[in-house]
N, C-alpha and C positions, 0 to 999 in steps of 0.2 A: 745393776741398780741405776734409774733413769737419771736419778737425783745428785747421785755419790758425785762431786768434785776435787774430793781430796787429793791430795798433788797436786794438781793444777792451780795455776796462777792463772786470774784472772785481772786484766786489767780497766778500770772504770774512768774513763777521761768527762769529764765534765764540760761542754761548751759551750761561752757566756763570756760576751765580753762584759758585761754587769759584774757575775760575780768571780771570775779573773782578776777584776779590779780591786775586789770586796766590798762593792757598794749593794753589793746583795747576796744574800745565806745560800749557798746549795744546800738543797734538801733532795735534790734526783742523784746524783750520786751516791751519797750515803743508804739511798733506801735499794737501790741497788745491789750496792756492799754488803749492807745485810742480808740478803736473800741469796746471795752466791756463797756467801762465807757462812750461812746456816747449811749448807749443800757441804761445805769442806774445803770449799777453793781459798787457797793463800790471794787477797785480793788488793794490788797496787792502784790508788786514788789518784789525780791530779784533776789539774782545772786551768783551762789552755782560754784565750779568746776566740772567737770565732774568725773566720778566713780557713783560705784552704793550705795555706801553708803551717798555720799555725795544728791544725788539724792534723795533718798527711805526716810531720815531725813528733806528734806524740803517738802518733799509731805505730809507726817505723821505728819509737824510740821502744815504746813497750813491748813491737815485737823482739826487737834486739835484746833488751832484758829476761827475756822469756817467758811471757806471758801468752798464752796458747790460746784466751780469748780475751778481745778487745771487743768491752761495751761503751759503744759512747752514748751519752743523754744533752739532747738539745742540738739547734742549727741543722733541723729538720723541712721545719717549713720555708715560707715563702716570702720573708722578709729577706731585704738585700744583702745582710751580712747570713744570711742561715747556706750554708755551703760544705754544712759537712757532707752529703752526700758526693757532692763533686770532691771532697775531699777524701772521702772512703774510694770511690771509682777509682781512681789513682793510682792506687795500692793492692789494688783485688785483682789475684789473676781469673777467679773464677766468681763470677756471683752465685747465690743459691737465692731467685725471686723467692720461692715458698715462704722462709721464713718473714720476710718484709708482709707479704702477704696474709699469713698467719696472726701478725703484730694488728696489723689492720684490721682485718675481721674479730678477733679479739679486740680490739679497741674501741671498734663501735658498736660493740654491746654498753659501755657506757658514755659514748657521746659520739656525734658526728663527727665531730673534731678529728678522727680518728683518720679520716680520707685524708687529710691533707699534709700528714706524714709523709716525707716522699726519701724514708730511710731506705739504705741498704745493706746487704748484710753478703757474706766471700767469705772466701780464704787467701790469703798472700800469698803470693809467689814467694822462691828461693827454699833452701833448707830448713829454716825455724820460720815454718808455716805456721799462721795463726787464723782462728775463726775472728771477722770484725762482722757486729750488729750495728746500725744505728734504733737508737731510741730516741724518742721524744723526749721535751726538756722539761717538761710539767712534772714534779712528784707522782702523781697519781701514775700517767702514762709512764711514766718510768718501772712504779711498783707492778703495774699490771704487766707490761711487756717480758720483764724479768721474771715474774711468775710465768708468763706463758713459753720463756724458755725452757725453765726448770727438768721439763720431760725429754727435753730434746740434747742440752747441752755436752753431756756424760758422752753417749751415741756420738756425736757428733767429735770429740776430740781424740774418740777412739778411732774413728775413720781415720784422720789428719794422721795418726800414730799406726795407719795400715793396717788397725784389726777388724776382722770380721764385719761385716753388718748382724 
């Protein structure tokens, strides 16, 4: 089943130097959280500033925890602190373009906006391999991106765990 995440720990980092500080609500994390833990996945929150060290230490910390998949929401685009991507590259021994690409073309069925995501999305190196996505920081682009994992995620942790396609 595409959907089943049960066991799996999913982990949701939030990135914002706004609401890091709390001078502003996450709502793309949370809408994330829900739609993976309606799936079954056990799913760990946090909420880091943006940079790339602040980023590269909650992905490495969550892999170390055990979380098998790292979604992060926001510090996609093009303003000078958005550097998760250079922060995800870091950590990935392999990328997989499809799913970024995927995110996009799903995305802009509801807005342009959707091009200017410049996420990525791998699996780490070492022994507690983990799937990392970027997502965009919007709510909306958060809830659609996570919807448009849903069918892939299951597949996808089962490979990392050497079974089958």
């Amino acid at each position: 089943m595409p959907h089943d995440l049960t066991g799996v720990t999913v982990a949701v980092i939030t990135v914002s130097d706004r609401r890091s500080a709390g001078a502003a609500t996450d709502t793309a994390g949370p809408a994330i959280a829900a739609i993976v833990r309606d799936a079954g996945a056990a799913v760990v929150a946090t909420v880091v500033p943006d940079g790339v060290a602040s980023v590269r230490d909650a992905i490495l910390d969550a892999r170390t925890d055990g979380a098998r998949v790292i979604i992060t929401t926001g510090g996609t685009g093009v303003a000078p602190r958005d550097l998760t991507p250079e922060a995800t590259a870091g950590v990935l021994e392999r990328e997989i373009p499809g799913i970024p690409e995927m995110l996009r073309r799903e995305g802009a069925a509801s807005t342009p906006m959707a091009a200017v995501s410049r996420g990525l999305a791998g699996v780490t190196a070492g022994p507690d391999r983990a799937l990392v996505i970027n997502l965009p920081g919007s709510e909306g682009a958060a809830r659609d991106g996570a919807t448009a994992l849903m069918p892939i995620l299951g597949h996808l942790v089962g490979q990392l765990d050497g079974r089958d396609h």
